[in-house]
Short mmCIF file of the C-alpha atoms (twelve columns), coordinates in Angstrom:
data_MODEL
# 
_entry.id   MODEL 
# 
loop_
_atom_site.group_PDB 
_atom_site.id 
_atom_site.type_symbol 
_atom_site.label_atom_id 
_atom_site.label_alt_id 
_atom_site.label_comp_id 
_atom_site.label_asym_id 
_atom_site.label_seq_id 
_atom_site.Cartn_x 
_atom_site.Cartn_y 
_atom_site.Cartn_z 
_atom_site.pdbx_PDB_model_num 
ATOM 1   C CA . UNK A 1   -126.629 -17.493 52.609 1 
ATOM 2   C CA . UNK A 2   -124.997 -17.618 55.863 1 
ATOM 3   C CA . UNK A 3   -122.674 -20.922 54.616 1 
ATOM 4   C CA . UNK A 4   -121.489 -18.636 51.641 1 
ATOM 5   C CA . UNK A 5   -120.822 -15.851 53.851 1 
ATOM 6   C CA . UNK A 6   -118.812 -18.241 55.972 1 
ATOM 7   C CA . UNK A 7   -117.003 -19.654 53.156 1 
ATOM 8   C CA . UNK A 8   -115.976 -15.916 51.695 1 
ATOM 9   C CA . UNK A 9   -114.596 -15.151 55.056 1 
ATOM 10  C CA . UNK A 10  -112.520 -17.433 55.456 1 
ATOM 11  C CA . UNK A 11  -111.130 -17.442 52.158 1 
ATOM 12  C CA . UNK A 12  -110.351 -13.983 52.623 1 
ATOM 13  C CA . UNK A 13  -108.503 -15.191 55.343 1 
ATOM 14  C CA . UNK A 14  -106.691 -17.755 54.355 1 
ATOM 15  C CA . UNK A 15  -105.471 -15.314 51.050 1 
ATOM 16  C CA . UNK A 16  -104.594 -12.816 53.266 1 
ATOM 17  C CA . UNK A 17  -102.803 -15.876 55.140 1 
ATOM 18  C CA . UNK A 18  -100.828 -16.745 52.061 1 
ATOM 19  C CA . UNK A 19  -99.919  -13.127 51.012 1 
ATOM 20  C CA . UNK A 20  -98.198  -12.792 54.802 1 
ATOM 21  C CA . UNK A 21  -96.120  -16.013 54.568 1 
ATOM 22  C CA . UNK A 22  -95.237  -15.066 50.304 1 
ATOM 23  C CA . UNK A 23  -94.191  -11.869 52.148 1 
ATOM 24  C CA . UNK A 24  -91.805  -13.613 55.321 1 
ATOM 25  C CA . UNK A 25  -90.652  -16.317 52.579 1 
ATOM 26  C CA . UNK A 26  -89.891  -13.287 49.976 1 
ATOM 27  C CA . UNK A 27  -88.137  -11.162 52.474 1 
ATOM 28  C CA . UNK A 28  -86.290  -14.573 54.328 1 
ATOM 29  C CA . UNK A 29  -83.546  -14.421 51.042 1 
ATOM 30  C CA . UNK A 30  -82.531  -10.200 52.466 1 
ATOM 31  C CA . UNK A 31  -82.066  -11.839 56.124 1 
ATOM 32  C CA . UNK A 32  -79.946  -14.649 55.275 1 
ATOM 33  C CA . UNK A 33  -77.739  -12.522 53.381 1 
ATOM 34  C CA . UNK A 34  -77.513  -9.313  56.044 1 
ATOM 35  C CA . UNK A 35  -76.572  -12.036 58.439 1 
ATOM 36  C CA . UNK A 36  -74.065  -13.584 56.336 1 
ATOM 37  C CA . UNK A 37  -73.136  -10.412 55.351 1 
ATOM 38  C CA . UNK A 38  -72.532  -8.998  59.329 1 
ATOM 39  C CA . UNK A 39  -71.010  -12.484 60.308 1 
ATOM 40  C CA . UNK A 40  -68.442  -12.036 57.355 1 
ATOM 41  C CA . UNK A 41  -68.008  -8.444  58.453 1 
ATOM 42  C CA . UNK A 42  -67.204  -9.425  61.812 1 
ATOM 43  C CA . UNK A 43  -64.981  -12.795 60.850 1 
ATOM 44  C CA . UNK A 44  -62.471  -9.480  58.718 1 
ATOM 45  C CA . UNK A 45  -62.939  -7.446  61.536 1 
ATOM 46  C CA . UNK A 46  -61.598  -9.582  63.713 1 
ATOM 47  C CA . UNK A 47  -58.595  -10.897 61.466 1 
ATOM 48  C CA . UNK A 48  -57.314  -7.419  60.201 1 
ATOM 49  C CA . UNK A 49  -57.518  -6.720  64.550 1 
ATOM 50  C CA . UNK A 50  -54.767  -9.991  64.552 1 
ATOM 51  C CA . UNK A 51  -52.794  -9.568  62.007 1 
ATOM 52  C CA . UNK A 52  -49.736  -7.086  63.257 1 
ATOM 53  C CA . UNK A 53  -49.178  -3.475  61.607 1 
ATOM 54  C CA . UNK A 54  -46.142  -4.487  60.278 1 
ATOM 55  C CA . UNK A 55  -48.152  -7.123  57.495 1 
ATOM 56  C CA . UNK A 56  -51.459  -5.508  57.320 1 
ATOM 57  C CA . UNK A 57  -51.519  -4.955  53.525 1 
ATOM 58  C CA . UNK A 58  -53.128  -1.731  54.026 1 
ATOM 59  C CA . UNK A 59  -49.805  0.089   55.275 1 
ATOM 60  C CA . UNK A 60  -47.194  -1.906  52.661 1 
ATOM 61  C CA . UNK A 61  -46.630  1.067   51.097 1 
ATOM 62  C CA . UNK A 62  -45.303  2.039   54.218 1 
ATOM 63  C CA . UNK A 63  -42.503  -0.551  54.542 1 
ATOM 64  C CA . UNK A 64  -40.472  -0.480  52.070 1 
ATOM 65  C CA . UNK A 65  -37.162  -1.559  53.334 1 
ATOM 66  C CA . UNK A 66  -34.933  -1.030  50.137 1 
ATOM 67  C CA . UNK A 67  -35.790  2.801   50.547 1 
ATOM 68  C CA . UNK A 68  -35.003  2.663   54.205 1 
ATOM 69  C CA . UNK A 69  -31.208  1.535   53.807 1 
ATOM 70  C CA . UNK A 70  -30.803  4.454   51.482 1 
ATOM 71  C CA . UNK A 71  -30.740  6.952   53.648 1 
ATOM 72  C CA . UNK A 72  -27.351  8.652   54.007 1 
ATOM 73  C CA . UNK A 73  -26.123  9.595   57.375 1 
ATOM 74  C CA . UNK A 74  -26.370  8.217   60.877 1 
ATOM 75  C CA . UNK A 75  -29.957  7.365   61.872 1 
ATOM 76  C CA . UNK A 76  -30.533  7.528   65.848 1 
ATOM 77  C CA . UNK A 77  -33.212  5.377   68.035 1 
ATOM 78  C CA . UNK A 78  -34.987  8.121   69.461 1 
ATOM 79  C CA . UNK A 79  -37.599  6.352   71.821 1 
ATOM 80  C CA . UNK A 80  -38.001  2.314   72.739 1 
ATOM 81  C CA . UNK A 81  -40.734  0.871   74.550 1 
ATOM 82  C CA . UNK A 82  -38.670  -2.616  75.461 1 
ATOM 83  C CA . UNK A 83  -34.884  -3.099  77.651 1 
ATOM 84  C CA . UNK A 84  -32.285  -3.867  76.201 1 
ATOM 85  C CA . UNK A 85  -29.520  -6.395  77.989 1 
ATOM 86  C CA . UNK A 86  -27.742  -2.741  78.499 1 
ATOM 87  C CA . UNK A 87  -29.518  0.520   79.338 1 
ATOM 88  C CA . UNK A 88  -30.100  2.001   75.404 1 
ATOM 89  C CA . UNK A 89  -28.170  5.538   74.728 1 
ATOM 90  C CA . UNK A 90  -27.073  7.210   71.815 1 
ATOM 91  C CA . UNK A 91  -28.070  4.209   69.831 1 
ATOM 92  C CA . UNK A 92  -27.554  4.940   66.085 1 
ATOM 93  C CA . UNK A 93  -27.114  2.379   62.850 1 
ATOM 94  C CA . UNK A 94  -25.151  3.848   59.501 1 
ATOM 95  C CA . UNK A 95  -24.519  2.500   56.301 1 
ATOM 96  C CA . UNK A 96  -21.307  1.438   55.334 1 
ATOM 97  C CA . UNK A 97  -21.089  -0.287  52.111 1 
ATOM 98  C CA . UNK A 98  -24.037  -2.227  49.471 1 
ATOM 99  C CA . UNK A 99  -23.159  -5.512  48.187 1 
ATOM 100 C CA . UNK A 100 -26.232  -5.541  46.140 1 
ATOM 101 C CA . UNK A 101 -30.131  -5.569  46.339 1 
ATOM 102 C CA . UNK A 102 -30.097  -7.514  49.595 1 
ATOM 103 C CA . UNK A 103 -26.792  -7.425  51.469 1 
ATOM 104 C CA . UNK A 104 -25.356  -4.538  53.082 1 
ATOM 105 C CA . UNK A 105 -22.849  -3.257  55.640 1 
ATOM 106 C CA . UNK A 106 -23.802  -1.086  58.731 1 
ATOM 107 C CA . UNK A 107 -22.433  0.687   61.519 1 
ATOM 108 C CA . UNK A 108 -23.990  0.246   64.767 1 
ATOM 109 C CA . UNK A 109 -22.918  2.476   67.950 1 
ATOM 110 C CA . UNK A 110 -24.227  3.119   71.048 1 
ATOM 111 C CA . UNK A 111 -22.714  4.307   74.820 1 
ATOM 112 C CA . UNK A 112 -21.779  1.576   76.999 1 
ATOM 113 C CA . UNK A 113 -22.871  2.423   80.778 1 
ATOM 114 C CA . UNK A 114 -19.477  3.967   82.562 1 
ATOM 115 C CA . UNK A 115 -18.063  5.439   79.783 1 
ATOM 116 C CA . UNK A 116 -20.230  8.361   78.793 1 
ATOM 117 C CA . UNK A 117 -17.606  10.094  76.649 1 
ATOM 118 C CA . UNK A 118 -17.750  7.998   73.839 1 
ATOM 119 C CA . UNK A 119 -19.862  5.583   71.492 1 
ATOM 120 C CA . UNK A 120 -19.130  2.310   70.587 1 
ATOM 121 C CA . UNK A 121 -19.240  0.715   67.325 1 
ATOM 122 C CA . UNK A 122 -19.450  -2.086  65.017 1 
ATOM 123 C CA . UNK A 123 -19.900  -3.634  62.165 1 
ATOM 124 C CA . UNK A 124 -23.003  -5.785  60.883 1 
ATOM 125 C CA . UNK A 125 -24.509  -7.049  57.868 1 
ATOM 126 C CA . UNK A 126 -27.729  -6.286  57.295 1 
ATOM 127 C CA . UNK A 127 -29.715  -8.878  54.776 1 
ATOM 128 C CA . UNK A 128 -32.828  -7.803  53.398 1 
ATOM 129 C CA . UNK A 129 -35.914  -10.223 52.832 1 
ATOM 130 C CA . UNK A 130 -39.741  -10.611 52.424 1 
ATOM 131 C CA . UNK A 131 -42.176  -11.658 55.000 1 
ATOM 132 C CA . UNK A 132 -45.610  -12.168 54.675 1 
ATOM 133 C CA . UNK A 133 -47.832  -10.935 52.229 1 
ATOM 134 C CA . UNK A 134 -45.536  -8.424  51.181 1 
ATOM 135 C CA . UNK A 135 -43.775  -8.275  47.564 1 
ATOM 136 C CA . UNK A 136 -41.034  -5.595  48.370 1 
ATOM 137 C CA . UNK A 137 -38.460  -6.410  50.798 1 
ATOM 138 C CA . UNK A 138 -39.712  -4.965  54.194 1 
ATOM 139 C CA . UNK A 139 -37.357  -6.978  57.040 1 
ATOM 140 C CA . UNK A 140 -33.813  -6.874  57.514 1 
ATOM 141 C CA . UNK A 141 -31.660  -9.547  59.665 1 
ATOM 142 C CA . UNK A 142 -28.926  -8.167  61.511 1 
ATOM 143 C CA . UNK A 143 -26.601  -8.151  64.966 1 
ATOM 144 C CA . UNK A 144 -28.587  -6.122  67.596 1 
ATOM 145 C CA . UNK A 145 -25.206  -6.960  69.895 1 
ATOM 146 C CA . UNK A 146 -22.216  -8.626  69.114 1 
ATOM 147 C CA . UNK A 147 -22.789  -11.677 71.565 1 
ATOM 148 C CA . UNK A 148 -26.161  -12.687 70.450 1 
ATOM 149 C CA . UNK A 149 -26.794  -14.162 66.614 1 
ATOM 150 C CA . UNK A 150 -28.323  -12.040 64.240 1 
ATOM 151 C CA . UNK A 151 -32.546  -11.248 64.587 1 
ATOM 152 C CA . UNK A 152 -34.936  -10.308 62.075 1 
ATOM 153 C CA . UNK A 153 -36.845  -7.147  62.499 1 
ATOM 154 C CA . UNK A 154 -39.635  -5.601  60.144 1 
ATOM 155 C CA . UNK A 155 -39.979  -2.183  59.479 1 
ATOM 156 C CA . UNK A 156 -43.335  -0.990  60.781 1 
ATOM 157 C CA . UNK A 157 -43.223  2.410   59.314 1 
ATOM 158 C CA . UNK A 158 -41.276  4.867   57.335 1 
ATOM 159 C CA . UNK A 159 -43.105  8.236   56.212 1 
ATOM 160 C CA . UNK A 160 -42.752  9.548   52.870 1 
ATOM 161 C CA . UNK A 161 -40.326  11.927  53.600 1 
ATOM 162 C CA . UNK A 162 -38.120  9.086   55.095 1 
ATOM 163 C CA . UNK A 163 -37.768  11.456  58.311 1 
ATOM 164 C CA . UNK A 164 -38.652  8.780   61.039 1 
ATOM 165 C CA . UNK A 165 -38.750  5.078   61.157 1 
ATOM 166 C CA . UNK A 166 -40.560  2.295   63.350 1 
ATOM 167 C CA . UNK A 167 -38.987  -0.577  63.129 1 
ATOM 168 C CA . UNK A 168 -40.230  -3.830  65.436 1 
ATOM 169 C CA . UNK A 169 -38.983  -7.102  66.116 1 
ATOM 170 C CA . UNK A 170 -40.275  -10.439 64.349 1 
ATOM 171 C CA . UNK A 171 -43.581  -11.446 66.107 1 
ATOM 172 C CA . UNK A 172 -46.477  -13.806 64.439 1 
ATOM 173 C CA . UNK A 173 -49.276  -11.927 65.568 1 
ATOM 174 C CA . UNK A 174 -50.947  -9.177  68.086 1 
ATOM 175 C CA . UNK A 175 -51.039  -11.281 70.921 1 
ATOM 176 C CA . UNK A 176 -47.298  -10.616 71.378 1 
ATOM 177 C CA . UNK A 177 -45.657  -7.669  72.365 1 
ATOM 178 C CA . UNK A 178 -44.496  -5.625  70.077 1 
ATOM 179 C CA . UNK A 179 -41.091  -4.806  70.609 1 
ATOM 180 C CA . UNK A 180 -40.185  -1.218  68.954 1 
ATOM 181 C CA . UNK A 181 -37.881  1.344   67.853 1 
ATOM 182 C CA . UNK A 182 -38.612  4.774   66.660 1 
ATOM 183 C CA . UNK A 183 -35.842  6.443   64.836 1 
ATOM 184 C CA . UNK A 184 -34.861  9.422   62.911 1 
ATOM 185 C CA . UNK A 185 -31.918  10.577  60.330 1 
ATOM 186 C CA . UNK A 186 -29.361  13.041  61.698 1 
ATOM 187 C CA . UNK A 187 -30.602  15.621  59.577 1 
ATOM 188 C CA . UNK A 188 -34.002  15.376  61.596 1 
ATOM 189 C CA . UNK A 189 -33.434  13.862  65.344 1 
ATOM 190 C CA . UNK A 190 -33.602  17.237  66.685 1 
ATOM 191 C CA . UNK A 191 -37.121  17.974  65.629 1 
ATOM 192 C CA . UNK A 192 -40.166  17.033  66.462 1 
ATOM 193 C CA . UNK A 193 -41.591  13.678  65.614 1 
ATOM 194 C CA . UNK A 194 -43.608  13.660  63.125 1 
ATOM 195 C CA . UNK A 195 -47.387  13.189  64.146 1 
ATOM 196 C CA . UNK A 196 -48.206  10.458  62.160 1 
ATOM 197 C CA . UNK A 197 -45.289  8.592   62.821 1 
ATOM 198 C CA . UNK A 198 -45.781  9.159   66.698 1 
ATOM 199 C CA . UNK A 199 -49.518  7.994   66.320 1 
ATOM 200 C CA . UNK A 200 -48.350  4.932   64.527 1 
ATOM 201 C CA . UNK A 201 -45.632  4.357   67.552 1 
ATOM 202 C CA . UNK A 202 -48.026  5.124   70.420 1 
ATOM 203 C CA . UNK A 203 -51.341  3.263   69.014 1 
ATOM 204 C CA . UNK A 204 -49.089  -0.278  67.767 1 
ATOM 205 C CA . UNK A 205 -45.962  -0.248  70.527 1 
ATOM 206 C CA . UNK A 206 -47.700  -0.068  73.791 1 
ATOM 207 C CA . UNK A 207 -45.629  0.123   77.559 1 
ATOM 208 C CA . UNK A 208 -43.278  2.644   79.019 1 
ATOM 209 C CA . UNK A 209 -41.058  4.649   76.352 1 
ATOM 210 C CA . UNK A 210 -37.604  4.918   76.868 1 
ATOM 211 C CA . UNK A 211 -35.666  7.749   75.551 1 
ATOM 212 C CA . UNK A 212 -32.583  6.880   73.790 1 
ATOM 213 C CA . UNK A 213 -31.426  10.124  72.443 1 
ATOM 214 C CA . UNK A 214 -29.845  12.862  73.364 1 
ATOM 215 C CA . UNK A 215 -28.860  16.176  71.871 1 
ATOM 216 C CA . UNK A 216 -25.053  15.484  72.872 1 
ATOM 217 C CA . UNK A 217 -24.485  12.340  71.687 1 
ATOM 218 C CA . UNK A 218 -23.927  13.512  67.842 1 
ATOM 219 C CA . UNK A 219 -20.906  15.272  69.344 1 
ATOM 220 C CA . UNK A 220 -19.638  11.902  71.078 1 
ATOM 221 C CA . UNK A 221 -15.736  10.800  69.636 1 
ATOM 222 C CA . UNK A 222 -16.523  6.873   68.108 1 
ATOM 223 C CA . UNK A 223 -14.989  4.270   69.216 1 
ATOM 224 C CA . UNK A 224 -14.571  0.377   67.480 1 
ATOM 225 C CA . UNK A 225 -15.385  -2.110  69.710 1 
ATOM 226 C CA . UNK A 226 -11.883  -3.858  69.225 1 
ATOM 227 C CA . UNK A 227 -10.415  -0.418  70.346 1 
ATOM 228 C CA . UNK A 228 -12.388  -0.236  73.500 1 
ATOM 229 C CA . UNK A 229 -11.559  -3.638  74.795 1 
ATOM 230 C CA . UNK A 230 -7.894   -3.720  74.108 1 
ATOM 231 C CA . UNK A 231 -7.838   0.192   75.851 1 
ATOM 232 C CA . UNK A 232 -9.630   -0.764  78.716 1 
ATOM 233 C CA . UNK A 233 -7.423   0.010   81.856 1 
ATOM 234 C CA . UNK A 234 -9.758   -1.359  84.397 1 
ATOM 235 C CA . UNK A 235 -10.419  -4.886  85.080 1 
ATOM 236 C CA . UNK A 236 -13.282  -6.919  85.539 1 
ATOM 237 C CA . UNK A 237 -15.224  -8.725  82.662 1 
ATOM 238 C CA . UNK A 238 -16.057  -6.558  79.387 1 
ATOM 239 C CA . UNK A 239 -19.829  -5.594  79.387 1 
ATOM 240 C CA . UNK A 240 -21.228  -6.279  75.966 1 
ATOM 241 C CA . UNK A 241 -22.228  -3.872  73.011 1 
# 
């Protein structure tokens, strides 16, 4: 009697034994796969946080260079967070003339320090082109100045209103410093930025902002850049546009 009570105990416990480890061995398939599941989470996480604005996928739609040359009308650089080689005023780009899809011709103008009265201008080509991810043309390469070779710069954001612009030098990830414009048509320069725009600017273009606009300088007389060196009465070497 007692060996057969023995005997039913412990095969009691080695059942109830089995059904704990059918239960760990059952449930051991849900861990793996949460964990795999978090450390993929984590592994996107942390390459959306390194790829830059300008070619996270989510925010193409936003970048759509082709619609960005359209716009009629002087567009101004309303805040920086970078120097340039000269102190940045009045800074505005205009279209000129399309050669097609890709190539066009632009006006850029800006005050040169000392002679406050006037802007001065030149002439650039802008060339469109993919970078990226993207499948619509969201960079453009251009003269920034008219001593240095031509850059590419992405455009970070446009809203849908095209009534302000981000646009950001060419950079390969986060880790550099994202070197910005904000900008806005004539028709709009005077207002208020828009919020979203600004949020986009202040969360993505870190550092001190510079202000590069001024009510006054859409009343400023233009000025090519030939003109200004050949009229220049004093002497000294010409400082660069």
């Amino acid at each position: 009697g007692c060996l057969s009570s023995f005997l039913l105990h412990a095969f009691k416990r080695v059942r109830k034994l089995v059904l704990r480890m059918s239960r760990i061995i059952a449930c051991l398939p849900l861990v793996l796969f949460a964990a795999c599941s978090l450390t993929s989470e984590i592994s996107e996480r942390e390459n959306h946080e390194a790829t830059p604005f300008e070619e996270d996928e989510c925010y193409f739609a936003y970048q759509n260079a082709s619609e960005a040359v359209q716009i009629n009308g002087k567009i101004y650089v309303k805040s920086q967070n970078f120097n340039s080689s000269l102190p940045p005023l009045c800074d505005s780009a205009e279209r000129v003339a399309s050669f097609n899809a890709t190539h066009y011709l632009f006006s850029l103008a800006a005050v040169i320090p000392g002679f406050r009265q006037f802007v001065v201008k030149f002439n650039t080509t802008f060339v469109l082109s993919m970078t990226g991810n993207h499948c619509e043309y969201n960079a453009m390469t251009y003269k920034y100045e008219t001593t240095k070779p031509p850059k590419l710069r992405k455009l970070m954001y446009m809203d849908e209103n095209r009534t302000c612009l981000i646009f950001v030098d060419e950079r390969n990830s986060t880790a550099e410093q994202a070197r910005c414009q904000l900008l806005q048509p004539v028709m709009y320069v005077d207002q208020e930025v828009p919020a979203k725009c600004q949020k986009v600017y202040d969360d993505n273009c870190p550092g001190e902002k510079i202000t590069v606009y001024q009510e006054w300088c859409k009343n400023l007389t233009e000025v090519s850049v030939q003109d200004f060196l050949r009229n220049r009465t004093t002497t000294g070497k010409p400082q660069a546009c």
